[in-house]
Each structure stands twice: as C-alpha cells, then as structure tokens.
C-alpha positions, 0 to 999 in steps of 0.5 A: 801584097804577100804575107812576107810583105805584111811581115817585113813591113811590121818589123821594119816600122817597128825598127826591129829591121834595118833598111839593109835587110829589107834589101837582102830580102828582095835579094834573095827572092823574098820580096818582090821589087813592088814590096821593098820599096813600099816598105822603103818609100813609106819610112823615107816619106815619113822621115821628110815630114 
C-alpha cells in the first residue's frame, strides 16, 4: 500500500473524510482501485458488525 493509502485510511476511520472523498481520490489517480476499497470495505464491514 502506498503512503497515500495509510493517510486516507487515517483520516477516514477518524471521520475526518467522507466516503465521497475517498471516491474522488481514486478519481484523480490518487489511490489505486485496491486501496479505495480497503479503505471502504473495512468502514461497511464494520458497520454491519
């Protein structure tokens, strides 16, 4: 994973960003397809437990 990943992972979990801007960040190239939904399947996997 890149350190943009470990970044937006951060500031996601920490509600700092929404799902939307995890979503224009792949847009734009800055994370990969893999990243962005890591970062989004650990949130929705957490939401259902």
């Amino acid at each position: 994973m890149s350190f943009n990943h470990y970044i937006w992972k951060y500031l996601f979990d920490r509600k700092l960003r929404p799902a939307s801007d995890i979503e224009a960040a792949y847009q734009k190239g800055i994370l990969t397809r893999e990243e962005r939904n890591e970062i989004l399947m650990v949130t929705e996997g957490s939401k259902e437990a």
